[in-house]
N, C-alpha and C positions, 0 to 999 in steps of 0.2 A: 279903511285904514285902522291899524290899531297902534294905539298910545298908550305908554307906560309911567306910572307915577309912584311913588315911596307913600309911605304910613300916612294916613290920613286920619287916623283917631276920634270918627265919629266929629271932626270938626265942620260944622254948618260952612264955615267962611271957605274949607278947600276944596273943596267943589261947588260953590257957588260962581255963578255966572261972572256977579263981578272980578270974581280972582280968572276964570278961566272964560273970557270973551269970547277966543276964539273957539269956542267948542258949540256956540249957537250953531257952525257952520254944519256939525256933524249930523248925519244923519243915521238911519236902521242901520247901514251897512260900516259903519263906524264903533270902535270897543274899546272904552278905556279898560286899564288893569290897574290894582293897586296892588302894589307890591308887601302887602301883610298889616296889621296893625288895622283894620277897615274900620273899628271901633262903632259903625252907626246900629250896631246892636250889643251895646255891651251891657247896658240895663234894662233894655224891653222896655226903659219908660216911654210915655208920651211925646216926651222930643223926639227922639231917638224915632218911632214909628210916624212922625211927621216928616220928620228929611227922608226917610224910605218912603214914605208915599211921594213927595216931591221929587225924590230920584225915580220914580215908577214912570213916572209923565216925561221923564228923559227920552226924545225919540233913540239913539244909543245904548248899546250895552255898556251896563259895568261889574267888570270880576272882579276878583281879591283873593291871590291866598290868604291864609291865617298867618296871624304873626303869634304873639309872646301875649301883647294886649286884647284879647278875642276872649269874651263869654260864649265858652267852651258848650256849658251846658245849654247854652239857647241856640248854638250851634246847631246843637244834635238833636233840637225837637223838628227838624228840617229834613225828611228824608233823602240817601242819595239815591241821583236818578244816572240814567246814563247821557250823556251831553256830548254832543260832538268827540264821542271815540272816548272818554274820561267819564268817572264820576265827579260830580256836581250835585252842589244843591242850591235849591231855587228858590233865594229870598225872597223876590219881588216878580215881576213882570219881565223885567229886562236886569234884573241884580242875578247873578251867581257866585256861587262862593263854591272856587277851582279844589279839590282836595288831592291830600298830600299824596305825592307817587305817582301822580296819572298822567297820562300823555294826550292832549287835548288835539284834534285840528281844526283850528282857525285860519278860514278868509285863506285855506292853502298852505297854512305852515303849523307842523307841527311842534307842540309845546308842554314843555314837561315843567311841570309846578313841583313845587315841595315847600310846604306852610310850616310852622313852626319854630320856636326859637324861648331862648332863657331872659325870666327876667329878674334885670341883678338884685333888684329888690324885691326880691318875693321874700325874704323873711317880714317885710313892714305889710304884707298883705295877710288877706284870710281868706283861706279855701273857700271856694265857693260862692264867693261872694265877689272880689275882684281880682282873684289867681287862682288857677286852676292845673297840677300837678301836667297834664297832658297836652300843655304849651308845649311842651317838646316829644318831637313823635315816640313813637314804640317800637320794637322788634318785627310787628308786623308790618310795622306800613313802612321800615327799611327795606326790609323783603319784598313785598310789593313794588316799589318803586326799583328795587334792582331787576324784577321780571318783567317790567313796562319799559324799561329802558333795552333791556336785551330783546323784547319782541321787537323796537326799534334797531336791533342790529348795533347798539349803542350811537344812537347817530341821530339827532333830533334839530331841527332848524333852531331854535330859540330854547332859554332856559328861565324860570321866574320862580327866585326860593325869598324867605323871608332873611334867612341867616345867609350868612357869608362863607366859603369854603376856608380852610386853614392858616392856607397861606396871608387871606387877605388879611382875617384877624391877627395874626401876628403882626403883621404893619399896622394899624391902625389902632387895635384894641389888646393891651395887654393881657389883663386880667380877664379871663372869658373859660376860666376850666369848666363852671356848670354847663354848657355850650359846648364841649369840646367836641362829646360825642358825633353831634348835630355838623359840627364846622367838620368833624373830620372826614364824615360821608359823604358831607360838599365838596372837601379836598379830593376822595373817590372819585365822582362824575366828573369834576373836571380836568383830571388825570386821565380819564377812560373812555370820556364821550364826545363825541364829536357834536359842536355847535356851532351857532355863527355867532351869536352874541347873549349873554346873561344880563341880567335884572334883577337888582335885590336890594330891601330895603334896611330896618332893622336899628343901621345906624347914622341917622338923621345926618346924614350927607351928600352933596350932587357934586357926582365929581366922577370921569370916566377913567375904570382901572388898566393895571394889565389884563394880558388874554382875554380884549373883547367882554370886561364886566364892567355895569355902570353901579355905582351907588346913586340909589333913588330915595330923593326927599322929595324937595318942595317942588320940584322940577317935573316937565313933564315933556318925555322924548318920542318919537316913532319908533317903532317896535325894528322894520325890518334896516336903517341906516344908522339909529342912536344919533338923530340931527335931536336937535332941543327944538321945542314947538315952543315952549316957555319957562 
């Protein structure tokens, strides 16, 4: 089975056992996603490569696109490889981190990721250090993702971004012009491609939208019904 969850931000407590009990039951054939925001490498310190070894011992996968909050450049000391149909790169044993544009198949369904996203305070940040200009994608890897979409015939079983398509930001999130770009290309695929249901995290809410999208926080749903697990 695979399970979908909102930003996790390097927090020890959201994937720990005691928050998620029911996940002892999971086994190899079992994959959590985190819908962007994964945080458990944003400083390469010692914490941070402790909860990645303790997530290594997960019998379960877990994936993540990138969100907004992602050290970018510890990212990229990560080669991609190719992974179930998509590029991926292989933090851990059983960690990957899904990259932007690809079309992955899992467990039989395939799934088109796109990472990325603005964040509203980056003028109180400092490059390099904990913001990184390339939270939001480029020119290339729009292109990219509109050729992996069209090899799918525009037509993909599930969808999992970190941002939100246009529409939804204008209901929910006023203010979001550095974002626009990003929102407006979401507005694209879900205009153009046929799914059964989206996943996206970004803004720290659990609550299922129109056209088949959930906003993913704390919450943690099945991939192929959108039932809440918890």
């Amino acid at each position: 089975m695979i399970y979908i969850t909102g930003d996790t931000h390097g927090s020890p407590a959201r994937l720990s056992r005691e928050t998620m009990p029911f996940a002892d039951r999971w086994t190899k054939r079992d994959t959590l996603i985190v819908c962007g925001d994964f945080g458990y490498m944003f400083t390469g310190g010692p914490r941070e490569e402790l909860a990645l070894r303790e997530l290594s011992f997960r019998p379960y996968n877990i994936l993540f696109v990138d969100g907004n909050r992602e050290n970018f450049d510890l990212l990229a000391t990560y080669p991609p490889i190719q992974w179930k149909g998509g590029l991926a790169r292989r933090i851990r044993r059983n960690v990957y981190h899904l990259m932007r544009g690809q079309v992955f198949e899992i467990e039989g369904h395939s799934i088109f990721t796109m990472g990325g996203g603005y964040s509203i305070d980056c003028a109180r940040r400092y490059e390099g250090v904990d913001w990184w200009p390339c939270e939001m994608p480029g020119a290339e890897e729009y292109t990219v993702a509109r050729q992996n979409l069209h090899r799918y015939g525009n037509d993909v079983d599930y969808i999992l971004t970190h941002a939100a398509p246009e529409k939804v930001m204008k209901q929910v999130f006023g203010d979001h012009e550095g974002e626009r770009e990003l929102n407006d290309f979401l507005q694209w695929v879900m205009d153009n491609v046929a799914y059964k249901r989206w996943y996206f995290g970004h803004l720290h809410m659990d609550a299922p939208m129109d056209n088949r999208l959930y906003a993913m926080f704390l919450s943690v749903r099945e991939l192929t019904t959108g039932n809440v697990v918890w």
